[in-house]
VONUVO-451586 format. One record per residue (C-alpha): residue number from 1; residue in three letters; x, y, z. Coordinates in pm, 1 decimal, always signed. Layout:
// residues N
(NUM, "ALA", (X, Y, Z)) ...
// end
This chain:
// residues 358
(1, "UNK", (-822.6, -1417.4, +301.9)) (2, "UNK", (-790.0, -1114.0, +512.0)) (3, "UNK", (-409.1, -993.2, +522.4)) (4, "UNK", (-184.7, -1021.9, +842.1)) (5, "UNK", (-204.8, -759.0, +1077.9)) (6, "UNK", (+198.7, -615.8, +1099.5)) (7, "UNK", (+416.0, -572.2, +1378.4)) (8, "UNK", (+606.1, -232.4, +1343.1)) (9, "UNK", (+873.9, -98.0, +1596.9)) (10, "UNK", (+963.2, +233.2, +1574.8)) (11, "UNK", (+1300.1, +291.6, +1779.2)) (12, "UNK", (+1431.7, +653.3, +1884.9)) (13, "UNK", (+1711.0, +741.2, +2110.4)) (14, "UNK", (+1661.6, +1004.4, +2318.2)) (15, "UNK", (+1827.7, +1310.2, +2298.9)) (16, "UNK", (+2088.5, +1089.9, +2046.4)) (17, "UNK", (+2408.6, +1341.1, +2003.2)) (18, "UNK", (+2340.2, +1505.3, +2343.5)) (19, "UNK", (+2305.6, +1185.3, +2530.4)) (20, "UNK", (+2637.8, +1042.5, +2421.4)) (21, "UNK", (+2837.1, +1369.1, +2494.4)) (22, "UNK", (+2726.7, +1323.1, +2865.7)) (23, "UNK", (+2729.9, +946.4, +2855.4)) (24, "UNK", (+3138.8, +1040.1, +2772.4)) (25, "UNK", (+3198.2, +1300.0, +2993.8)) (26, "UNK", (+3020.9, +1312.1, +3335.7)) (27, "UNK", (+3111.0, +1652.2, +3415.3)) (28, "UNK", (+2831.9, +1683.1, +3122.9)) (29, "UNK", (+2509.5, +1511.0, +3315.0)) (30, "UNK", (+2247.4, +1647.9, +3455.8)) (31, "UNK", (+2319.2, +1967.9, +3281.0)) (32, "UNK", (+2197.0, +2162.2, +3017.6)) (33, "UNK", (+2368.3, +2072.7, +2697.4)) (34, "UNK", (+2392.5, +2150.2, +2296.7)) (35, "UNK", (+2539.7, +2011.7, +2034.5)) (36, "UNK", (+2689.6, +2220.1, +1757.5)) (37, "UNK", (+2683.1, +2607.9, +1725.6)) (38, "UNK", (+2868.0, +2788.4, +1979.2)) (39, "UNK", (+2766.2, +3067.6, +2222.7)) (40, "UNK", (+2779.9, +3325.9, +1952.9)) (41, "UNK", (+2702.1, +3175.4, +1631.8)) (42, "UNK", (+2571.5, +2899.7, +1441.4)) (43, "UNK", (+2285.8, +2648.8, +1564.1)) (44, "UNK", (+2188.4, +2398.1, +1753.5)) (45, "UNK", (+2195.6, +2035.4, +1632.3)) (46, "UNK", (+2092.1, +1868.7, +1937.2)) (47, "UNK", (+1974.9, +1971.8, +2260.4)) (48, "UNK", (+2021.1, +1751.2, +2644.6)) (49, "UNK", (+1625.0, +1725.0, +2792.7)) (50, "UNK", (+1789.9, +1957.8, +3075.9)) (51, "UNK", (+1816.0, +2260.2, +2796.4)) (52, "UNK", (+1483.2, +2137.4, +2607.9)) (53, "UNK", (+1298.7, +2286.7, +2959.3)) (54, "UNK", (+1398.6, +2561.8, +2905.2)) (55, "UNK", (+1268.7, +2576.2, +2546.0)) (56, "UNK", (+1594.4, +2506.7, +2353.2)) (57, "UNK", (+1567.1, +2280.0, +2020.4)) (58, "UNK", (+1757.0, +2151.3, +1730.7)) (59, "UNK", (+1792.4, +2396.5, +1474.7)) (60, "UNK", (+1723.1, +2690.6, +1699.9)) (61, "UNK", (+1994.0, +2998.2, +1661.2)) (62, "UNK", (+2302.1, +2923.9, +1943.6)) (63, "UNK", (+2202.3, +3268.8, +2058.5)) (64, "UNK", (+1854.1, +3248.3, +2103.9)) (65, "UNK", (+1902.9, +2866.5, +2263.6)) (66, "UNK", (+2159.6, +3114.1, +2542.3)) (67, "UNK", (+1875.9, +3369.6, +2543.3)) (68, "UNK", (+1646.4, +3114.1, +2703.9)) (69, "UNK", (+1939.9, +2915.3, +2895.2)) (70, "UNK", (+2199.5, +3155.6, +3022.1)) (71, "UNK", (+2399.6, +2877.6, +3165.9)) (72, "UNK", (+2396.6, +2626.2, +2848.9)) (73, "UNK", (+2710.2, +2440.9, +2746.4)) (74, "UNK", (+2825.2, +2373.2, +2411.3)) (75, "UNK", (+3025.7, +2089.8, +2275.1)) (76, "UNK", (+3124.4, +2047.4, +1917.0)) (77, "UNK", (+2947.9, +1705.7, +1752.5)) (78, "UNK", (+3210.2, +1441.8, +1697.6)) (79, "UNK", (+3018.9, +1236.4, +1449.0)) (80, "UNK", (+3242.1, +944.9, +1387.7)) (81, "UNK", (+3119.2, +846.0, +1777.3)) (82, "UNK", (+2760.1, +892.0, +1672.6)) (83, "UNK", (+2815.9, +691.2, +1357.0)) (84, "UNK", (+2960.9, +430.2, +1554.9)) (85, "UNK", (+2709.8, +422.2, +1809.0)) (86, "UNK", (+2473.8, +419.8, +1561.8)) (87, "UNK", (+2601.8, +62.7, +1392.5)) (88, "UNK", (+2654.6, -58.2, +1714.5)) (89, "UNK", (+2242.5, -33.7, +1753.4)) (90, "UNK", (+2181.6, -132.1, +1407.9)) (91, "UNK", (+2331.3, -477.6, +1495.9)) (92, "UNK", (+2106.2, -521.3, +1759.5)) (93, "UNK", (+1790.0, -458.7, +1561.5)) (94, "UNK", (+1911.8, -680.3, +1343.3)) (95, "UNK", (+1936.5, -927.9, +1524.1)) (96, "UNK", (+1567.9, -942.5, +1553.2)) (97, "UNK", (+1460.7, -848.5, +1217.4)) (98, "UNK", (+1637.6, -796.5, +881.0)) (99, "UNK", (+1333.8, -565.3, +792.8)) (100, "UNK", (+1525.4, -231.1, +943.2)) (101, "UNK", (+1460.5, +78.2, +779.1)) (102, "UNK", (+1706.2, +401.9, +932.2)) (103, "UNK", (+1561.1, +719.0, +913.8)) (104, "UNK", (+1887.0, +856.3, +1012.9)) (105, "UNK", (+2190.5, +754.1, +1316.8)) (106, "UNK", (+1930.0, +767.1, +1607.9)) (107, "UNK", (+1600.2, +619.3, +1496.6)) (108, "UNK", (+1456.2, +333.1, +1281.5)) (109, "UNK", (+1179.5, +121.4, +1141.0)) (110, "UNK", (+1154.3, -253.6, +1229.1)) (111, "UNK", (+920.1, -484.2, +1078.5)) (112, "UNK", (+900.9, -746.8, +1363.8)) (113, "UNK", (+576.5, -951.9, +1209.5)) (114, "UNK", (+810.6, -1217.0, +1192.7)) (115, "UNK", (+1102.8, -1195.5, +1406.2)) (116, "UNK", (+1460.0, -1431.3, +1426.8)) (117, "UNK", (+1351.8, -1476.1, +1810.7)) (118, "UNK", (+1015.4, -1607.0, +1711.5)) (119, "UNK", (+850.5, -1375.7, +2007.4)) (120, "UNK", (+476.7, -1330.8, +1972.2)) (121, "UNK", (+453.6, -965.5, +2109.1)) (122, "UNK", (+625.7, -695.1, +1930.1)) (123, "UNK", (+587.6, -508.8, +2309.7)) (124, "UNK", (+807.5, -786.8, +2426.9)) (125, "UNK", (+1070.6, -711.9, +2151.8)) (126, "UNK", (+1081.0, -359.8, +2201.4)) (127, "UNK", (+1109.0, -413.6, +2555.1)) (128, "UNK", (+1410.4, -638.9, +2515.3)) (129, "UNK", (+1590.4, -426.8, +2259.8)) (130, "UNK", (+1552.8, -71.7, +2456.2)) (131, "UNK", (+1711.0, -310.4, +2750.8)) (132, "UNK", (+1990.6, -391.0, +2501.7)) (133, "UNK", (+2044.9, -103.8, +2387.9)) (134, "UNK", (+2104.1, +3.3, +2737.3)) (135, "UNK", (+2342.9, -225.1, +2812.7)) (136, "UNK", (+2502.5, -207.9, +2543.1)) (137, "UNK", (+2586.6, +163.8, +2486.8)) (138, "UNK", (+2496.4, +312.9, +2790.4)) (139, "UNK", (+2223.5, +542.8, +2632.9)) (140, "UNK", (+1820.3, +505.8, +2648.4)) (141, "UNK", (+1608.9, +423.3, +2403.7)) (142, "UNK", (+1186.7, +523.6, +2327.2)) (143, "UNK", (+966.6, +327.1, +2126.2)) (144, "UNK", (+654.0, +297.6, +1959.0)) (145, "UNK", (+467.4, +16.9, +1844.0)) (146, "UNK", (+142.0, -14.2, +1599.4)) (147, "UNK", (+70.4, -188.6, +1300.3)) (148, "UNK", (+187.7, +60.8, +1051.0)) (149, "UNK", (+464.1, +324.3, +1033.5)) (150, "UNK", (+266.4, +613.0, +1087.9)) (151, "UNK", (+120.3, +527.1, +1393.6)) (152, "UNK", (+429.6, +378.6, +1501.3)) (153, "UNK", (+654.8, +707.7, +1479.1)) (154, "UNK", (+355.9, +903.0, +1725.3)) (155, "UNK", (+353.0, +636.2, +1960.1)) (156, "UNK", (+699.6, +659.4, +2015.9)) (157, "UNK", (+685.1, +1018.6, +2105.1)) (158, "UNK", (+404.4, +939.6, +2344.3)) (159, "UNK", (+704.6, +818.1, +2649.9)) (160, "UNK", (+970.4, +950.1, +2568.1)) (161, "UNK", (+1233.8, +965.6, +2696.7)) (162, "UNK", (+1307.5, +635.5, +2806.2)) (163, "UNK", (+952.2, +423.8, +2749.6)) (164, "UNK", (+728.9, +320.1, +2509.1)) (165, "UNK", (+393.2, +312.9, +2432.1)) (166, "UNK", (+151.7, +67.0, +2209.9)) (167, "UNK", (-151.6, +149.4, +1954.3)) (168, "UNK", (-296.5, -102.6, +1892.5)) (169, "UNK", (-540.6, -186.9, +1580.4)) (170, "UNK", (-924.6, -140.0, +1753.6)) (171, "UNK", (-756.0, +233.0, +1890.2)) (172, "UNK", (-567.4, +366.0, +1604.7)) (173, "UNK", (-824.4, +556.1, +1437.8)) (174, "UNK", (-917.7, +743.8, +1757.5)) (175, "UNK", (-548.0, +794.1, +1883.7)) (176, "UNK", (-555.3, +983.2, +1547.4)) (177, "UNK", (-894.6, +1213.1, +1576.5)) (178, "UNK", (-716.5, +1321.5, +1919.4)) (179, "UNK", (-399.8, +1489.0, +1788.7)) (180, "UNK", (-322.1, +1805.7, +1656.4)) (181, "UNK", (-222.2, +1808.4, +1286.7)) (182, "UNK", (+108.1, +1910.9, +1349.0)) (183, "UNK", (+213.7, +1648.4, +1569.2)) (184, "UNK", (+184.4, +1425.3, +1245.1)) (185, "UNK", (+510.4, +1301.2, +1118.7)) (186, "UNK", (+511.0, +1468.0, +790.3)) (187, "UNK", (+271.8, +1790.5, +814.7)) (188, "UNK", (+568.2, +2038.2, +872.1)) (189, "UNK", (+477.7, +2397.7, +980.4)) (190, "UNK", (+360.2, +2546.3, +648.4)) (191, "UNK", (+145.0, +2233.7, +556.3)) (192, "UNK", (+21.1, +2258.7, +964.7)) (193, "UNK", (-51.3, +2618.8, +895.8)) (194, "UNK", (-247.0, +2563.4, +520.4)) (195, "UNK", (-477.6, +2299.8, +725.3)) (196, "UNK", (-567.9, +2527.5, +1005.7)) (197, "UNK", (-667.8, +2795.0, +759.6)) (198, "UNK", (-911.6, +2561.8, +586.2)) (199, "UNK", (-1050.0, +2423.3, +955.4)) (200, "UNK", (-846.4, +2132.9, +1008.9)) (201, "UNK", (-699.8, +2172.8, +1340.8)) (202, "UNK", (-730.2, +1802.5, +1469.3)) (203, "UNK", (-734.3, +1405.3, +1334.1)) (204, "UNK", (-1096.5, +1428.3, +1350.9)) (205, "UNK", (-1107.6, +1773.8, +1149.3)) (206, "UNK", (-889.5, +1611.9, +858.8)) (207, "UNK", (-1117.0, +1290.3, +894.0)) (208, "UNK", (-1401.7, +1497.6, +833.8)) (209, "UNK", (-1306.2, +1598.1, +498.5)) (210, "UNK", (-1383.3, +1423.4, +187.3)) (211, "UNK", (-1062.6, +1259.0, -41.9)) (212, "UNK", (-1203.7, +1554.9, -335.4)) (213, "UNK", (-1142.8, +1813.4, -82.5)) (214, "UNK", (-796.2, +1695.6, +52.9)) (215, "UNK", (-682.6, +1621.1, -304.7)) (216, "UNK", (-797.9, +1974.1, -472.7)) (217, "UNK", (-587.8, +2089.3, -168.6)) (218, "UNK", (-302.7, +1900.8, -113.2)) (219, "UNK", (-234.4, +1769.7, -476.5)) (220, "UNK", (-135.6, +1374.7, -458.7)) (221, "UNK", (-54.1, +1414.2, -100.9)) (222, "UNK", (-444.0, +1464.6, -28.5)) (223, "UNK", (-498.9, +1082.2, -35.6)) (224, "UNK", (-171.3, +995.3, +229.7)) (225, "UNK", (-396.7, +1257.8, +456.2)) (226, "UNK", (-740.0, +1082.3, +381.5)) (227, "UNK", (-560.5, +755.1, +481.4)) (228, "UNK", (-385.3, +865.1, +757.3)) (229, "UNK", (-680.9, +1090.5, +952.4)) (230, "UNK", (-821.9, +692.9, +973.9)) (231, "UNK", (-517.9, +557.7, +1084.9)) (232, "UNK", (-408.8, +378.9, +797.3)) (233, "UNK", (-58.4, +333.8, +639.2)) (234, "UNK", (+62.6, +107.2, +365.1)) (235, "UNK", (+407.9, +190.7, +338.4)) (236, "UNK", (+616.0, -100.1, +412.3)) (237, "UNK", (+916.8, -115.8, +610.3)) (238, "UNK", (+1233.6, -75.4, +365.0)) (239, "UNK", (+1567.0, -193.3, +461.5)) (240, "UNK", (+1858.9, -10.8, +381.8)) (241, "UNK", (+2075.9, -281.8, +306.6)) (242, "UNK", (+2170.3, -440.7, -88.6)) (243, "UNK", (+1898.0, -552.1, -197.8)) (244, "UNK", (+1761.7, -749.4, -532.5)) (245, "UNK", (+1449.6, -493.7, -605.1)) (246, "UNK", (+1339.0, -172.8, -464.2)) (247, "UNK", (+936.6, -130.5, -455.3)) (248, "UNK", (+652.8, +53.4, -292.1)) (249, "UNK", (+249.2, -22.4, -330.2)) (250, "UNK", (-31.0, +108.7, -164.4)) (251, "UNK", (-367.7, +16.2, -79.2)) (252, "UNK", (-638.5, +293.4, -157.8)) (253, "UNK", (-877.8, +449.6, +78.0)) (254, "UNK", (-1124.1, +379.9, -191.3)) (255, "UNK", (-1060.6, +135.2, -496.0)) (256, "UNK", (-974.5, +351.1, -813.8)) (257, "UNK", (-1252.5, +335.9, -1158.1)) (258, "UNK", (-1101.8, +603.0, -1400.2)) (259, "UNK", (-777.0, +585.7, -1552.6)) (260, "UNK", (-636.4, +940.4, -1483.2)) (261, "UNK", (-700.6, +790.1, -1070.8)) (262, "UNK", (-503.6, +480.9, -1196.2)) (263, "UNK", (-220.2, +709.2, -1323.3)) (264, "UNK", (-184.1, +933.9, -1024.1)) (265, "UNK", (-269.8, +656.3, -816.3)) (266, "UNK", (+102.3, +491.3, -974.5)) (267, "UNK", (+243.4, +839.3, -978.7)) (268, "UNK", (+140.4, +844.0, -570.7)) (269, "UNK", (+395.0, +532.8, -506.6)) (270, "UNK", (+716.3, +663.6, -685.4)) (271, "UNK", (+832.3, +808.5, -450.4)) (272, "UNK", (+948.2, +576.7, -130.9)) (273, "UNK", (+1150.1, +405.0, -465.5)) (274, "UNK", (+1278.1, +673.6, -580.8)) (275, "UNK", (+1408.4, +833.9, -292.7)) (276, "UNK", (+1570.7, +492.1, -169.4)) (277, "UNK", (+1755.1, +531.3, -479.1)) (278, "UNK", (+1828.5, +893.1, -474.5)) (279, "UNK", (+1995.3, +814.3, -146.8)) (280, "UNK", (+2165.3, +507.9, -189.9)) (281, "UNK", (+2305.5, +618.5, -598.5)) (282, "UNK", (+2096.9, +288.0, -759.6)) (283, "UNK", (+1869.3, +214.5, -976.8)) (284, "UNK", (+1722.6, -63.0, -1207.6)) (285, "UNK", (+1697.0, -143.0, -1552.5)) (286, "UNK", (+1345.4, -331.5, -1499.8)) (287, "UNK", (+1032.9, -139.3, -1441.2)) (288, "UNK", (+757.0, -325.5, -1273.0)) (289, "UNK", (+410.2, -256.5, -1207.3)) (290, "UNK", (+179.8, -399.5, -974.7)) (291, "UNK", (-220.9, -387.8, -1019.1)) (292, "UNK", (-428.7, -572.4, -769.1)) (293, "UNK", (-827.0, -517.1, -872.2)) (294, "UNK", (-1110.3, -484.7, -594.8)) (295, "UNK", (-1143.8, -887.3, -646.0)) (296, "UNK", (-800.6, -856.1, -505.0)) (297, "UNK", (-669.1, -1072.5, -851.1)) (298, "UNK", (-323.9, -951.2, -905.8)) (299, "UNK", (-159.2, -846.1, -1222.2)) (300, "UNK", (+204.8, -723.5, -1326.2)) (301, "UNK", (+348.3, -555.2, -1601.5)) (302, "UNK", (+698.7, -521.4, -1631.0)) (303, "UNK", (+1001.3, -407.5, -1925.9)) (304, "UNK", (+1379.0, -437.5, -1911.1)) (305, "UNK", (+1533.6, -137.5, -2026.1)) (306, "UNK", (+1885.7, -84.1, -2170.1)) (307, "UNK", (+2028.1, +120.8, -1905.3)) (308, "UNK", (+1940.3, +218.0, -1510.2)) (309, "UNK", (+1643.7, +438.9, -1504.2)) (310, "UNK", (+1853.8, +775.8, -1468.7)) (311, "UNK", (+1550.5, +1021.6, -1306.7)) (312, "UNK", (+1209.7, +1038.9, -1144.4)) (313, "UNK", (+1113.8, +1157.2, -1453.8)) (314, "UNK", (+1201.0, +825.3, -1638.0)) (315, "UNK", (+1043.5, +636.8, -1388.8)) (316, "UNK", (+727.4, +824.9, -1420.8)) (317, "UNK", (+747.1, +772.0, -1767.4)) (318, "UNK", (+778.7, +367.8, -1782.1)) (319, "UNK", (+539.1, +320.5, -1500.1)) (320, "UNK", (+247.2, +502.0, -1634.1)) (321, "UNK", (+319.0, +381.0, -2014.6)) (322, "UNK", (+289.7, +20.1, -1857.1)) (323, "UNK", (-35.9, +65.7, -1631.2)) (324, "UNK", (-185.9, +227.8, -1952.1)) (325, "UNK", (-175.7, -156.0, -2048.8)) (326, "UNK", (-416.4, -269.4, -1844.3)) (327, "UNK", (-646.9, -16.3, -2016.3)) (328, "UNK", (-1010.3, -22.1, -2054.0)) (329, "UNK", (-1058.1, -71.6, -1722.5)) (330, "UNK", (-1280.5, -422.1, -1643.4)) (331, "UNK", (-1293.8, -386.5, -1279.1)) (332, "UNK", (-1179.9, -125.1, -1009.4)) (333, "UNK", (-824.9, -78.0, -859.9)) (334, "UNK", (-773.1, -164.5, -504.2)) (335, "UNK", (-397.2, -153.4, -471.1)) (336, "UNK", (-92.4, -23.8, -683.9)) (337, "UNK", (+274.2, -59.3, -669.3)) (338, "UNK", (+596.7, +8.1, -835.0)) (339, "UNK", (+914.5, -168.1, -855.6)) (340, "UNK", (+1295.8, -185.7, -1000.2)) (341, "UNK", (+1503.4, -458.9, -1035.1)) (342, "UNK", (+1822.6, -578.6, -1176.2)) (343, "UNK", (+1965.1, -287.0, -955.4)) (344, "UNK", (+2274.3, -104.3, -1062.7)) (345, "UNK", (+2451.2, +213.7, -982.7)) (346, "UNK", (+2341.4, +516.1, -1183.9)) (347, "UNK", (+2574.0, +684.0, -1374.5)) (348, "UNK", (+2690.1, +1051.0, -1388.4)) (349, "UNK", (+2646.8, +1102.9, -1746.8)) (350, "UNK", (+2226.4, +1170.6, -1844.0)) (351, "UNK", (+2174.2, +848.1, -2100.6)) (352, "UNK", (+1914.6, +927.5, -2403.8)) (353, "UNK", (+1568.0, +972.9, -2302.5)) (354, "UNK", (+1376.3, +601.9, -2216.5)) (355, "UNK", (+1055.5, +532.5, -2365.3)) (356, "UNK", (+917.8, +193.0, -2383.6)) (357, "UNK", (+769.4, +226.7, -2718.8)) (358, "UNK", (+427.8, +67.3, -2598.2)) 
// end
């Protein structure tokens, strides 16, 4: 049975830090405006769309951002208002989903495949939560909406400020061939700048190049590119919120025979778990893996350990010691994923080193 096509909202407020400074003081609007720094020092955390024509950005010198704006303001960030702000938006996601995933105070992931409202179109919910948003806080709202995260986060660039902007399943893969690398979320400048030196200036350039080629240069990240240059994206939407387990899986571009691909192939999903719990201090104590074969029959292996796992390290360890269970291969590997459970808070102190004695 073919899976369900997701819903994913991907919600950004425009010109966040800068937008609430003038929302609070009007003799701020329609003016060019930064956030943080100062006229002589420092740098700029946020920047009004009145100083971004002129070229000014977050994380750009204060005196290069006066350079190009001779007439910018300055206003030190008050970040209890932002934090505030920010809950205040949370609650209204949440009233439509509990699958919410911050990325940080201004923007978010929502899983809206099934909603509270029971609304059909996730356009429809983004609509209504932008006009929330609104009138709830005073400040605008872009968003993007596709059936995965990646193509989510680009669509939402795609009207901002203040719209949004759909991709829908039949045009993702061509959105993609369209773009410049760089305007992927997650190619950063020196990953942009590796890819242009080996020819790969566009989604249809990194399309073009085989899984071999994009692993022997990119390392493990070479198969998130493969997947992505066709528009694909299994990460799932991860609330940030208690929660029971903490887990990750992916579907492969191409199902997995040998069992160094199986290990890298677990190695490939640690890291959505790990850095939920690098940010939120928690761990597990159980270590699960997930196998799902080309014949899409699904298999787990899983072992309770005596304390939290403590490092990336450990959690390398136990996942790969368990997939080696499933060894010799009978069949291929279509999907893989990783999970913890019986969550706790790691501890300061390192504990002995884990092994699961398989």
């Amino acid at each position: 049975m073919a899976e369900e096509t997701r819903k994913i909202i991907h919600i950004d407020m425009d010109a966040f830090y800068a937008s609430v400074e003038q929302r609070d003081d009007p003799s701020l609007r329609g003016k060019p405006l930064a956030v943080g720094g100062s006229r002589e020092r420092g740098v700029v955390m946020a920047a009004s769309y009145e100083a971004r024509r002129f070229g000014v950005r977050s994380a750009m010198p204060s005196t290069t951002a006066r350079r190009l704006c001779p007439d910018l303001l300055f206003v030190k960030p008050r970040f209890d208002v932002y934090k505030e702000v920010s809950r205040q938006i949370r609650a209204i996601f949440l009233d439509y989903t509990p699958l919410v995933e911050p990325l940080s105070l201004d923007e978010a992931y929502l899983d809206v495949t099934t909603n509270l409202k029971n609304m059909p179109l996730a356009s429809e919910i983004a609509q209504e939560i932008r006009a929330r948003i609104l009138e709830e806080t005073g400040l605008t709202a872009s968003a993007g909406i596709s059936y995965n995260k990646f193509l989510a986060k680009l669509a939402s660039d795609h009207r901002k400020p203040n719209g949004q902007f759909v991709i829908r399943p039949e045009k993702g893969p061509a959105f993609v061939e369209g773009l410049p690398v760089g305007k992927f979320h997650g190619v950063g400048p020196a990953t942009e700048a590796k890819m242009k030196r080996l020819g790969i200036h566009t989604g249809a350039d990194l399309k073009a190049q085989s899984l071999d080629f994009l692993q022997h240069y990119f390392g493990k990240a070479g198969a998130h590119y493969y997947a992505i240059a066709r528009g694909q994206d299994e990460r799932r939407v991860v609330p940030d919120r208690p929660r029971k387990s903490i887990g990750s899986e992916t579907t492969f571009a191409q199902d997995l025979g040998r069992p160094i691909e199986i290990e890298e192939g677990v190695l490939s999903v640690l890291d959505d778990v790990w850095s939920y719990c690098e940010r939120t201090g928690t761990a597990g104590r159980t270590v699960t893996v997930k196998i799902k074969y080309a014949d899409f029959q699904i298999v787990t292996r899983s072992r309770t350990l005596p304390l939290p796992v403590q490092s990336r390290a450990d959690l390398e360890r136990a996942s790969v010691e368990l997939v080696r269970t499933i060894f010799p291969l009978q069949k291929k590997v279509r999907l893989l994923g990783v999970s913890l459970s019986n969550i706790a808070a790691r501890t300061e102190q390192a504990p002995p080193q884990l092994t699961l004695g398989l």
